[in-house]
PAZAPA-4460 file (N, C-alpha, C; in steps of 0.05 Angstrom, whole numbers, plus 32768, in hexadecimal, padded with zeros to 4 digits):
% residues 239
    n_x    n_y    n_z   ca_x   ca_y   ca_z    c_x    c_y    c_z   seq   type   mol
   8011   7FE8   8000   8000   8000   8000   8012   8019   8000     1      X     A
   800F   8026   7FEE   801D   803C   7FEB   8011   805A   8001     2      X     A
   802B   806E   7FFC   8023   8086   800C   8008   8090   800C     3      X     A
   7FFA   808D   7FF1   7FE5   809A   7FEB   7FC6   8093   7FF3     4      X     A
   7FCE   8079   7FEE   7FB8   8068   7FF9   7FB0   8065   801A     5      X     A
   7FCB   8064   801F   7FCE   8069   8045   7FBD   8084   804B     6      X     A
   7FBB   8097   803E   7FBC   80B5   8045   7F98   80AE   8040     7      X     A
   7F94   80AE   802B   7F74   80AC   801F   7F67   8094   8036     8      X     A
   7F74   8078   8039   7F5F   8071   804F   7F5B   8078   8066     9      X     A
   7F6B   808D   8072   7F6C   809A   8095   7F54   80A8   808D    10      X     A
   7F55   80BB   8073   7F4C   80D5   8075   7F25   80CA   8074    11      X     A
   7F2D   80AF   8068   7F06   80AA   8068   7EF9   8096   8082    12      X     A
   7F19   808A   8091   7F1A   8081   80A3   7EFF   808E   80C5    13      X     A
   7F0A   809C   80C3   7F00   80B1   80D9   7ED8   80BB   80D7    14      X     A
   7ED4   80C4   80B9   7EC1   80CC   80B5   7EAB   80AE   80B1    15      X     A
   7EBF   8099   80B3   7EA4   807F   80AB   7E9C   8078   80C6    16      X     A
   7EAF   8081   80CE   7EAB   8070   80F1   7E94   8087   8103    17      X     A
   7E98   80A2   80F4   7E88   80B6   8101   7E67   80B3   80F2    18      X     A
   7E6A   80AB   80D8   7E54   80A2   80CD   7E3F   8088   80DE    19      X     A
   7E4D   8072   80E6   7E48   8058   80F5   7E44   8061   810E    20      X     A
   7E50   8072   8120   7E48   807B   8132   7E2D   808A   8136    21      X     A
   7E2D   809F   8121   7E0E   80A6   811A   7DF2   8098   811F    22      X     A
   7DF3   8085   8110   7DEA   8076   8102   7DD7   806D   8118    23      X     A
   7DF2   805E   8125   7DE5   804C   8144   7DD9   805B   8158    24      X     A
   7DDC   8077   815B   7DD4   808A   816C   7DB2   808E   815E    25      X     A
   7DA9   808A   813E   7D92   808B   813F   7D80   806D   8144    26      X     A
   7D92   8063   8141   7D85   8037   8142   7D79   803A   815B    27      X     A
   7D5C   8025   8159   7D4D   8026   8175   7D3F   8046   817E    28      X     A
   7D40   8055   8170   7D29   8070   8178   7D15   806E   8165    29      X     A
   7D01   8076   8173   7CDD   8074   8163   7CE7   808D   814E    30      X     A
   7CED   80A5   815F   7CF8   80B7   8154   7D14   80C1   8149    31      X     A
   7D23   80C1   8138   7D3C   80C9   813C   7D46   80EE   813E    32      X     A
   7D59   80EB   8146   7D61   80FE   8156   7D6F   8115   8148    33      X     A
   7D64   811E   8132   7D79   812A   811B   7D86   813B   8121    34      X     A
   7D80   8149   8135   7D92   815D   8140   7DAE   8158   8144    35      X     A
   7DAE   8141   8159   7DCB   8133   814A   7DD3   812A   8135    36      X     A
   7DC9   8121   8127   7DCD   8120   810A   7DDD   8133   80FC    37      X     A
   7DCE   8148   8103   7DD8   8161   80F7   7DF1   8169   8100    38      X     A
   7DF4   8165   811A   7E07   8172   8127   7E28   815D   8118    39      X     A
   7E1A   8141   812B   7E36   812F   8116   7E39   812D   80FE    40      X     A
   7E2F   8137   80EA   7E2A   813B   80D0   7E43   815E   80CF    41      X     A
   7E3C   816B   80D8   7E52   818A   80E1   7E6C   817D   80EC    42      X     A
   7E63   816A   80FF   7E87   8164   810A   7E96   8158   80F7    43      X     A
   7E89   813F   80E2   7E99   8139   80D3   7E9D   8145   80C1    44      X     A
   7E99   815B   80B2   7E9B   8169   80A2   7EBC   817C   80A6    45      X     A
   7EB4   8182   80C4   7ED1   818C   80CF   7EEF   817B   80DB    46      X     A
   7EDA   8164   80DD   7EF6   8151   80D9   7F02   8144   80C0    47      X     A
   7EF4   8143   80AA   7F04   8146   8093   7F0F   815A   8084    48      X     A
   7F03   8177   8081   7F17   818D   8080   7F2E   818C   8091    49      X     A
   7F2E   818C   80A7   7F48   8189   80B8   7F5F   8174   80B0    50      X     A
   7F53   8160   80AA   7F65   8145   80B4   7F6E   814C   8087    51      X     A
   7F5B   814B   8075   7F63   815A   8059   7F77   816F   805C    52      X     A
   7F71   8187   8061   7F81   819C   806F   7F99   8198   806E    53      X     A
   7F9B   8185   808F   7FB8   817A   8094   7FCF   816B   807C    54      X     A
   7FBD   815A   8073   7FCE   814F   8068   7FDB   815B   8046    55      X     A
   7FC2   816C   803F   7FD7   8180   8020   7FEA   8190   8030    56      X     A
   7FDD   8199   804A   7FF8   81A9   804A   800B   81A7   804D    57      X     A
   800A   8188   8061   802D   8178   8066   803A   8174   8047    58      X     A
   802A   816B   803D   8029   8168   801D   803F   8176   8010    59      X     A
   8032   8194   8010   8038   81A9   8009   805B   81B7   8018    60      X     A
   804F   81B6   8031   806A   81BA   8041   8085   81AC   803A    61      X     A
   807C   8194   8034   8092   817B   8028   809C   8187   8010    62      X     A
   8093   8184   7FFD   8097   8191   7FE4   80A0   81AA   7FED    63      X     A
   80A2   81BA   7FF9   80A7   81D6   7FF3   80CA   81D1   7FFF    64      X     A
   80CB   81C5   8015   80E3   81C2   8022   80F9   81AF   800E    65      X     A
   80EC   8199   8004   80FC   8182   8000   8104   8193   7FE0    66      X     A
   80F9   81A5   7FCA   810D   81AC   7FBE   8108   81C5   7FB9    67      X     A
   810B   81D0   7FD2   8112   81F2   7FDE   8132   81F6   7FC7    68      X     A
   813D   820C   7FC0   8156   8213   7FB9   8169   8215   7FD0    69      X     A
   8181   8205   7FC8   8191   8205   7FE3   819E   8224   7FE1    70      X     A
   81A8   8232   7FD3   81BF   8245   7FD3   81AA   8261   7FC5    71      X     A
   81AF   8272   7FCA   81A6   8288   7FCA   81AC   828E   7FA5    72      X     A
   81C0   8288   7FA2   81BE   8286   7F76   81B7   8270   7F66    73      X     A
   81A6   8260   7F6D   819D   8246   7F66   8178   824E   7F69    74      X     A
   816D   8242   7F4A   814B   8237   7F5A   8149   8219   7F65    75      X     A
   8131   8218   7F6B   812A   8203   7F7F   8126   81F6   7F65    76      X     A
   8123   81CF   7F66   8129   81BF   7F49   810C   81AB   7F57    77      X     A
   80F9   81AA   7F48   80ED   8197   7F4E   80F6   8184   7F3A    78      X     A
   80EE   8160   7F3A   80EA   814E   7F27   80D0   8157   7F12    79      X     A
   80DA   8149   7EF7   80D1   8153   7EE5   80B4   8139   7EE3    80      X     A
   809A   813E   7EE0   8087   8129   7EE8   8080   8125   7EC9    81      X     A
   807C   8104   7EBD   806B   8107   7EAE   805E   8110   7EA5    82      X     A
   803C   810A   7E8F   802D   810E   7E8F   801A   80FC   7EA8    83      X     A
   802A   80EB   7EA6   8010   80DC   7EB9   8013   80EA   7ED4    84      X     A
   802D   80E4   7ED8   8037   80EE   7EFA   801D   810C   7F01    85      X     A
   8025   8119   7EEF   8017   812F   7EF1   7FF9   8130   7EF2    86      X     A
   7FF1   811F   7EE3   7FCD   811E   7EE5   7FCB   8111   7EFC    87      X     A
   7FE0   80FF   7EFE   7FD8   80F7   7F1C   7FD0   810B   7F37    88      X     A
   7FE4   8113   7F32   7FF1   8133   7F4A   7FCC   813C   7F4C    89      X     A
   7FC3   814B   7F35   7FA9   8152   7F33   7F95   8145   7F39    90      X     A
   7F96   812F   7F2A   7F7B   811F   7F30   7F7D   8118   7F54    91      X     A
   7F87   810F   7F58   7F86   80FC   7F7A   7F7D   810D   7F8D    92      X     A
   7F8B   8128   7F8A   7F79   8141   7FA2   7F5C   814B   7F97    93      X     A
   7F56   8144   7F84   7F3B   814B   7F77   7F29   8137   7F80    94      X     A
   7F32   811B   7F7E   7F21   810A   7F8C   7F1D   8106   7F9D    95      X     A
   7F2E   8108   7FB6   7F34   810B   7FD2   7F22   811A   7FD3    96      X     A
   7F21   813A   7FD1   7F0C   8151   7FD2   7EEC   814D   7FC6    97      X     A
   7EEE   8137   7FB1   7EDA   8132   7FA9   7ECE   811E   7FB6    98      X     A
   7ED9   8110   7FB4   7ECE   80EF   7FC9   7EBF   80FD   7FEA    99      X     A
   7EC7   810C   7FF1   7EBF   8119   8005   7EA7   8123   800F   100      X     A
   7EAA   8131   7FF6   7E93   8142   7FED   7E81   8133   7FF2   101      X     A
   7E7D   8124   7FDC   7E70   810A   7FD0   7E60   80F7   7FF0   102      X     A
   7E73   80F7   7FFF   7E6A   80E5   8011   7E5E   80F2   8027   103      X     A
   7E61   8109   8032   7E5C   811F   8040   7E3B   8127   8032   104      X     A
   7E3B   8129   801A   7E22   8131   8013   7E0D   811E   800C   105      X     A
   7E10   8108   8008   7E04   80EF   8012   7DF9   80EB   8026   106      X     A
   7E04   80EF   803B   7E00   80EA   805A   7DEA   8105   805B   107      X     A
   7DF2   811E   8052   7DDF   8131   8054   7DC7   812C   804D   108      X     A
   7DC1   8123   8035   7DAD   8114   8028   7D9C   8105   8038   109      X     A
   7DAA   80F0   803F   7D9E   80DD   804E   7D8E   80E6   806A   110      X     A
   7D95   80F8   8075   7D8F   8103   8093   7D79   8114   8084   111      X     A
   7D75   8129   8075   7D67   8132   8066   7D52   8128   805D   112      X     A
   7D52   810A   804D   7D3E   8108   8041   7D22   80F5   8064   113      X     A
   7D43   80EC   806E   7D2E   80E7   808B   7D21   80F5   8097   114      X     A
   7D2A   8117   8098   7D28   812A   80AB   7D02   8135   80A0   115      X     A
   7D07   812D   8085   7CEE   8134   8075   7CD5   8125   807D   116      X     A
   7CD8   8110   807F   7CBF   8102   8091   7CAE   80FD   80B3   117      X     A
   7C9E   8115   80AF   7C96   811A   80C9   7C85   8104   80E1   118      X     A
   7C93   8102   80F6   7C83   80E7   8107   7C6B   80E5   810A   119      X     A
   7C67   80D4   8101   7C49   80CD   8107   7C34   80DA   8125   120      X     A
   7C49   80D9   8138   7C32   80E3   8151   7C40   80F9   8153   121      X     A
   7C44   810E   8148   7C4F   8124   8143   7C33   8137   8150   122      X     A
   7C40   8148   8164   7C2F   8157   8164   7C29   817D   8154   123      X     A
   7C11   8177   8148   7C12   8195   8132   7C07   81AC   8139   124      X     A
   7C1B   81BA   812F   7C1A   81DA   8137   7C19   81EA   8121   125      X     A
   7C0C   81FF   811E   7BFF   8209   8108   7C17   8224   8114   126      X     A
   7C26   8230   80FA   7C32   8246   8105   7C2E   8256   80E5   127      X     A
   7C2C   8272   80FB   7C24   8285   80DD   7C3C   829E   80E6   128      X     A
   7C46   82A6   80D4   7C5B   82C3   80DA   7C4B   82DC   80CE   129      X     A
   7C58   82F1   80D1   7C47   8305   80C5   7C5B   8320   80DB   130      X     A
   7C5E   833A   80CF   7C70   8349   80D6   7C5C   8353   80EF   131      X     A
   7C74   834B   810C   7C8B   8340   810A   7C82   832C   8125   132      X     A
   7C76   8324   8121   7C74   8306   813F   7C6C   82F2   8129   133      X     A
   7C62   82D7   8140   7C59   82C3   8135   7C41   82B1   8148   134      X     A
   7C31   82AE   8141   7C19   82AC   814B   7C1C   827F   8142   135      X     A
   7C17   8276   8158   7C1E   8256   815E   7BFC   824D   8166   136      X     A
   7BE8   8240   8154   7BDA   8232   815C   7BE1   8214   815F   137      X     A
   7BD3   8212   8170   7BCC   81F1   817A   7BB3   81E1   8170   138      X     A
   7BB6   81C9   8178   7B9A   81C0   8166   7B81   81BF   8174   139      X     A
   7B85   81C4   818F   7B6B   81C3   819A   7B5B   81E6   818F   140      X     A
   7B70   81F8   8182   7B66   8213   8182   7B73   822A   818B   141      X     A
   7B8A   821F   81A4   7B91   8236   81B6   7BAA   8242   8198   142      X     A
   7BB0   825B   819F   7BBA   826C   818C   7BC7   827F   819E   143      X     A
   7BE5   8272   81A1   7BFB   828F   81B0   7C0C   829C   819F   144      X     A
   7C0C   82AF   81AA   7C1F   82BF   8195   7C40   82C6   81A1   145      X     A
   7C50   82B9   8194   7C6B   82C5   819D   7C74   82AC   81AA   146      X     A
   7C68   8296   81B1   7C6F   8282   81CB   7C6A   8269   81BF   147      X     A
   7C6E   8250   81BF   7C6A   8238   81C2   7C72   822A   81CC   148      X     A
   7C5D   8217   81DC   7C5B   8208   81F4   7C5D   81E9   81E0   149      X     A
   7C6D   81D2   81ED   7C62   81B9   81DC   7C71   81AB   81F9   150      X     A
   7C63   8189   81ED   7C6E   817E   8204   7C85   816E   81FB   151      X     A
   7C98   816F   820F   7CBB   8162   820E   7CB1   813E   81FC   152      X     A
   7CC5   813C   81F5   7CC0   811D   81EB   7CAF   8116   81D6   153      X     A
   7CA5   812B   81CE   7C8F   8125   81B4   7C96   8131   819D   154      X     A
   7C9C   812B   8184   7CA0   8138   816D   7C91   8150   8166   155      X     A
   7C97   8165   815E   7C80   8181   8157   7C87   8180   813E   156      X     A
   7C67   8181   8128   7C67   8180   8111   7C63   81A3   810F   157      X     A
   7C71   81B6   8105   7C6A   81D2   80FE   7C61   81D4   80E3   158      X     A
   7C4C   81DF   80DB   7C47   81EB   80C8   7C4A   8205   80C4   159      X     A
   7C4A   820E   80B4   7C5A   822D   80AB   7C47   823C   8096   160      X     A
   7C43   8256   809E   7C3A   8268   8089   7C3C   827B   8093   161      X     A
   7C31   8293   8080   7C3F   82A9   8080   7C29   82BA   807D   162      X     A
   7C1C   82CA   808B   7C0E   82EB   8082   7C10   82FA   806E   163      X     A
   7C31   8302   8074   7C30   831C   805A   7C4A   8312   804F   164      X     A
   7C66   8317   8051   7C82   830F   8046   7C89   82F0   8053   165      X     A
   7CA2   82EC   8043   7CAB   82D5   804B   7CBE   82D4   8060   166      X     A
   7CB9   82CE   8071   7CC9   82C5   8093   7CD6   82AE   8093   167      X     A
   7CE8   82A2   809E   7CF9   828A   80A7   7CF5   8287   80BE   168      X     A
   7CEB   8269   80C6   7CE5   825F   80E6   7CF6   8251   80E5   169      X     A
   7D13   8258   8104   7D2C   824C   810F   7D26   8248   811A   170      X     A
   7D25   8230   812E   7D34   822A   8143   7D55   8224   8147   171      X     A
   7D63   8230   8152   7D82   8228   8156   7D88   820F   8161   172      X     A
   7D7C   820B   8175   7D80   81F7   8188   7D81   81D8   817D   173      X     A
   7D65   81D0   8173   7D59   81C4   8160   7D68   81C3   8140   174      X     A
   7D75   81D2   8139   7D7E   81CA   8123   7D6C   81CE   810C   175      X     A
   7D55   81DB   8108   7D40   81DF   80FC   7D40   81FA   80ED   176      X     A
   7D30   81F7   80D5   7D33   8215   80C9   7D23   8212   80AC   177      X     A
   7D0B   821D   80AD   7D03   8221   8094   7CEC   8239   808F   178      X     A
   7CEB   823F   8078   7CDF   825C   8075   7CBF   8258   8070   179      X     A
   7CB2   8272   8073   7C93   826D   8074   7C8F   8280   8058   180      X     A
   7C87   827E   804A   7C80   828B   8035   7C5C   8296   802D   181      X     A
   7C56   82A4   8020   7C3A   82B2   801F   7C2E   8298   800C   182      X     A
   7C0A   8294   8010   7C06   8288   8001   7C10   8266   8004   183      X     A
   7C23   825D   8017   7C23   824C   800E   7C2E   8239   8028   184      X     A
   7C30   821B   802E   7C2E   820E   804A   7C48   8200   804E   185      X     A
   7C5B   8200   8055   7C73   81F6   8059   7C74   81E9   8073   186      X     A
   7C8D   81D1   807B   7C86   81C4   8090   7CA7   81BD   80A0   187      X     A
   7CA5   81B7   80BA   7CB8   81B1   80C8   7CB5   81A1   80DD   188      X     A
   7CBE   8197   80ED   7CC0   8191   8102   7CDA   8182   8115   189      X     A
   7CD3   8185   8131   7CE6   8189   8144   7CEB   8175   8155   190      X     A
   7CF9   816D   8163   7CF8   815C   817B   7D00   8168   8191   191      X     A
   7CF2   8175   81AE   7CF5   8178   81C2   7CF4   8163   81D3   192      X     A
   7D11   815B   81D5   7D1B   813C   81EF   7D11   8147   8207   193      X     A
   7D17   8161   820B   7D1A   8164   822C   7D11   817E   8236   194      X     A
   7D04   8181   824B   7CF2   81A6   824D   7D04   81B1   8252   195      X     A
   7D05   81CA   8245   7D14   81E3   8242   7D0A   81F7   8226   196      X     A
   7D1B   820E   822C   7D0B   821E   8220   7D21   8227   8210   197      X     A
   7D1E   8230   81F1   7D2C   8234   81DD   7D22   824F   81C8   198      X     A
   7D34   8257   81BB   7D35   8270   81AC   7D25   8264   8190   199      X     A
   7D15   8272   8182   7D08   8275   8169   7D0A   828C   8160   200      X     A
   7D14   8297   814B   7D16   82A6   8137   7D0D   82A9   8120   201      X     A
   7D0A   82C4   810E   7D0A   82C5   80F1   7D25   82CF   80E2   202      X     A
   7D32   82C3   80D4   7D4E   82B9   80CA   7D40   82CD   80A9   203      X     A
   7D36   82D6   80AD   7D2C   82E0   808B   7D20   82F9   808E   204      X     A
   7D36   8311   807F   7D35   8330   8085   7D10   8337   8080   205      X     A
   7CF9   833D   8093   7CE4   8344   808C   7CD8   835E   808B   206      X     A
   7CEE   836B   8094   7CE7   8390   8098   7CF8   839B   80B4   207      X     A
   7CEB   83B0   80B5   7CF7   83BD   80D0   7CFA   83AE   80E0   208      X     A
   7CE9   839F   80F1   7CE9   8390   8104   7CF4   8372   8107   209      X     A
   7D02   836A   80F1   7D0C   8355   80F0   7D17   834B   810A   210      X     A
   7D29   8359   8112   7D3F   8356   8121   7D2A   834B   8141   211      X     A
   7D0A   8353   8149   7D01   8348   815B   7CEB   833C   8154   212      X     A
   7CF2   832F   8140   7CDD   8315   8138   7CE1   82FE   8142   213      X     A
   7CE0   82F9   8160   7CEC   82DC   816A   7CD4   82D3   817E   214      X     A
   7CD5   82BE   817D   7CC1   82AB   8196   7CCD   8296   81A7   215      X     A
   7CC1   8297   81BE   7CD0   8284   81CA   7CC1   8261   81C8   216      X     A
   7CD4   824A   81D3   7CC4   822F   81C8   7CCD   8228   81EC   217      X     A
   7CBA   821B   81F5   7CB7   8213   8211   7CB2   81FC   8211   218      X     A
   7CC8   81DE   8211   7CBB   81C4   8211   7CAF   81BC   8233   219      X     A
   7C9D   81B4   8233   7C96   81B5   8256   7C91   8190   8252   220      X     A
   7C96   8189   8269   7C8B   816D   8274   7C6C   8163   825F   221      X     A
   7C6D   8151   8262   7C53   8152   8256   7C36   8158   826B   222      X     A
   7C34   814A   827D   7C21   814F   8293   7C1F   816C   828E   223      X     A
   7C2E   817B   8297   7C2C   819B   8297   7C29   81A8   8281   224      X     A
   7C32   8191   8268   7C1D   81AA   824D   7C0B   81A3   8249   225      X     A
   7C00   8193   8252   7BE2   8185   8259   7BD1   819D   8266   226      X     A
   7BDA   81A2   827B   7BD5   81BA   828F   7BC6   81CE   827D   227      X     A
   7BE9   81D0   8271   7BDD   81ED   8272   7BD3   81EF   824D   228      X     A
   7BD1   81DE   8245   7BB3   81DE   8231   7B9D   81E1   8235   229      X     A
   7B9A   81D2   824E   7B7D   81CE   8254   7B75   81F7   8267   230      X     A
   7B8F   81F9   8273   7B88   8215   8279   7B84   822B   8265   231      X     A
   7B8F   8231   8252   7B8F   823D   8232   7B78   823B   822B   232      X     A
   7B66   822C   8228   7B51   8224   821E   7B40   8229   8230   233      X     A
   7B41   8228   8246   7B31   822D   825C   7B2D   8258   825D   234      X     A
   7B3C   825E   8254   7B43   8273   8258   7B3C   8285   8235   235      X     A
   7B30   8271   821D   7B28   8274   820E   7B40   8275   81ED   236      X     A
   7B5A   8266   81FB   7B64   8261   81E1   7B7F   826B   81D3   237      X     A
   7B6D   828C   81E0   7B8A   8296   81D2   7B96   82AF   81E3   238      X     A
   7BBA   82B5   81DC   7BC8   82C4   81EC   7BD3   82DA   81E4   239      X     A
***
């Protein structure tokens, strides 16, 4: 096995094992967990730039030293390369960079076309934007504006629309992000594992007020969003 081949299997070495690791972290959930997904999907991405990185530039460093000019009235002499030598030179960092690509966006794919299919006991939330809040119904009716309440452990199916311009519904936390447009119904959804409370945004310039177009998302226990549905409603719905 030559230098080259040593170098190319480290470099895909690392990212298969972060792939397989993945993998097993979604095996055995009703739900999977894409948020990680996403996240180890970002780490490997930065561990092959790096560990790529490293190695053109030792690459490079080699070559630059090994036929540097020794004497100050002399140029530096490389070997003279074939035609092949030379297409080689070209082709092998193209595929390295390409193969990469290639497999990195695969994996994107794949998390993607999963991420697209919403859970079945998903619970749905009707969300409409409009300059500059966002108004969150529920299905029994209740309708808050600026806030959403859901319960921890249950998938949230969001639906999306729009009033007047087109808005972007973020969550950061969540890993989530897609825009609401006029006219027309777009979809997302989230997994809240555990109660706590997280930032929502509009990521898409809508006028003056852009900048305080945000709502907050509150996963509560489930018993207690039980509660306080039944209080919302009691209280006629909306906030």
């Amino acid at each position: 096995m030559d230098l080259t081949d040593r170098i190319i299997r480290r470099i895909y070495l690392v990212p298969a094992l972060a792939f397989f690791a993945a993998s097993s972290a979604f095996a055995g959930e009703n739900v999977p967990d894409f948020k990680a997904g996403w996240d180890e999907l970002w780490r490997e991405l930065m561990i092959d730039i790096t560990l790529i990185g490293i190695v053109f530039a030792a690459i490079t460093l080699y070559l630059l030293i090994r036929y540097r000019r020794r004497r100050s009235e002399e140029a530096g002499k490389g070997p003279v390369l074939s035609p092949l030598a030379a297409f080689g030179w070209v082709l092998i960092p193209v595929f390295v960079f390409m193969a990469d690509d290639f497999f990195l966006a695969a994996k994107n794919f794949e998390l993607w076309n999963s991420y697209r299919k919403v859970p079945a006991n998903s619970y749905v939330v009707e969300v409409e934007g409009y300059m500059w809040s966002w108004d969150f119904k529920h299905p029994d009716g209740t309708i808050v504006t600026n806030e959403l309440r859901v319960a921890a452990g249950r998938p949230v199916h969001v639906k999306l629309r729009s009033r007047d311009v087109v808005h972007s519904f973020f969550i950061p936390d969540y890993r989530v992000k897609w825009d609401a447009v006029p006219g027309k119904e777009n979809y997302l959804w989230f997994l809240p594992k555990e109660p706590g409370e997280h930032v929502m945004t509009c990521t898409e310039f809508c006028g003056a007020l852009h900048s305080g177009m945000y709502a907050k998302i509150i996963a509560m226990p489930p018993a207690e969003f039980d509660k306080w549905l039944a209080a919302n409603k009691a209280k006629g719905g909306t906030q």
